[in-house]
N, C-alpha and C positions, 0 to 999 in steps of 0.2 A: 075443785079448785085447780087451775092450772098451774104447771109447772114451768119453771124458770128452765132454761137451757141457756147455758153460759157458750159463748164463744171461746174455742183455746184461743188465745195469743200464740200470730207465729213469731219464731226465733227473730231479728233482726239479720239484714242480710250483710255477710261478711263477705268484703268488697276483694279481698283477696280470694276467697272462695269462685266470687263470679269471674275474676280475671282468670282464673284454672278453667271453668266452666266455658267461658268464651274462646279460650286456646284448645282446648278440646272440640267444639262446634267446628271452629275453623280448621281443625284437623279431617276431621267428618265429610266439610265440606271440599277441601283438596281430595279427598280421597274421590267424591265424585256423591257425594251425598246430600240431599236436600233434607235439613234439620228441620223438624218442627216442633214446636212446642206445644201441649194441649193438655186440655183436662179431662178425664178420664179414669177408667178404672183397671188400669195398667202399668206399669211399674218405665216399660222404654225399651227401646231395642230396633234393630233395623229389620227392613223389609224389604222386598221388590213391587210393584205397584204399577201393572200395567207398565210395563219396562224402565219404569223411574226407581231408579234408588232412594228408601225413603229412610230416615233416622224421627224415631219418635220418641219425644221425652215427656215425663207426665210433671206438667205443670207445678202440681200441688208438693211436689217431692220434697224433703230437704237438700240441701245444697249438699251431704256430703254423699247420700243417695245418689244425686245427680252426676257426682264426680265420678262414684265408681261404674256404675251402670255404663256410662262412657267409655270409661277408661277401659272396661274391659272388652266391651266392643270392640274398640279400635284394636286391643289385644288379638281378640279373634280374627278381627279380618285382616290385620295385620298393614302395617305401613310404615316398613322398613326401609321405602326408596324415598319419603318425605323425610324431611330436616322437621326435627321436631327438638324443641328445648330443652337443656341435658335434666331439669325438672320436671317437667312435662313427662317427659319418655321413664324419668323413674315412676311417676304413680302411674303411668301403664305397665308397667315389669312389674311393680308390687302387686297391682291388680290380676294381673295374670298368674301370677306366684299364690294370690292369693285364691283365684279361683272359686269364685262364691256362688256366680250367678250360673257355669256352665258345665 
């Protein structure tokens, strides 16, 4: 007999979440980064790419994954000379503070 295999439901996406996720991208992007999004079996993180700077986030993530994974990037590599939003700039010092992924 065959077996049923349910699909999870994902979360609904919370549109404040994405607006962080998008300011974050475009933090990425001043810095000199080409963001891409994909599916895969990797969690994100940048790279160099035949002398392109690349930033790769995995698709399937949840949205608060997506935050920090970011967030502490931009920690590491650091982007003290952009204007970044006094919001913004705290979940990166949290992230960093928090230290999880490095």
């Amino acid at each position: 007999m065959a077996k049923l295999i349910k699909k999870v439901q994902k979360k609904p996406l919370d549109e404040n979440k994405e607006s962080i996720i998008s300011e974050l991208t475009e933090i990425l992007e001043k810095i000199g980064f080409t963001v891409r999004v994909e599916k895969g079996s990797f969690k994100g993180g940048f790279c160099i790419l035949n002398e392109q700077k690349l930033f790769l986030i995995n698709k399937n993530l949840e949205q608060d994954k997506k935050i920090s994974i970011i967030a502490q990037s931009i920690a590491l590599i650091g982007a003290d000379d952009i204007y970044i939003k006094p919001g913004i700039r705290e979940i990166i010092e949290n992230e960093k503070a928090d230290d999880k992924l490095f």
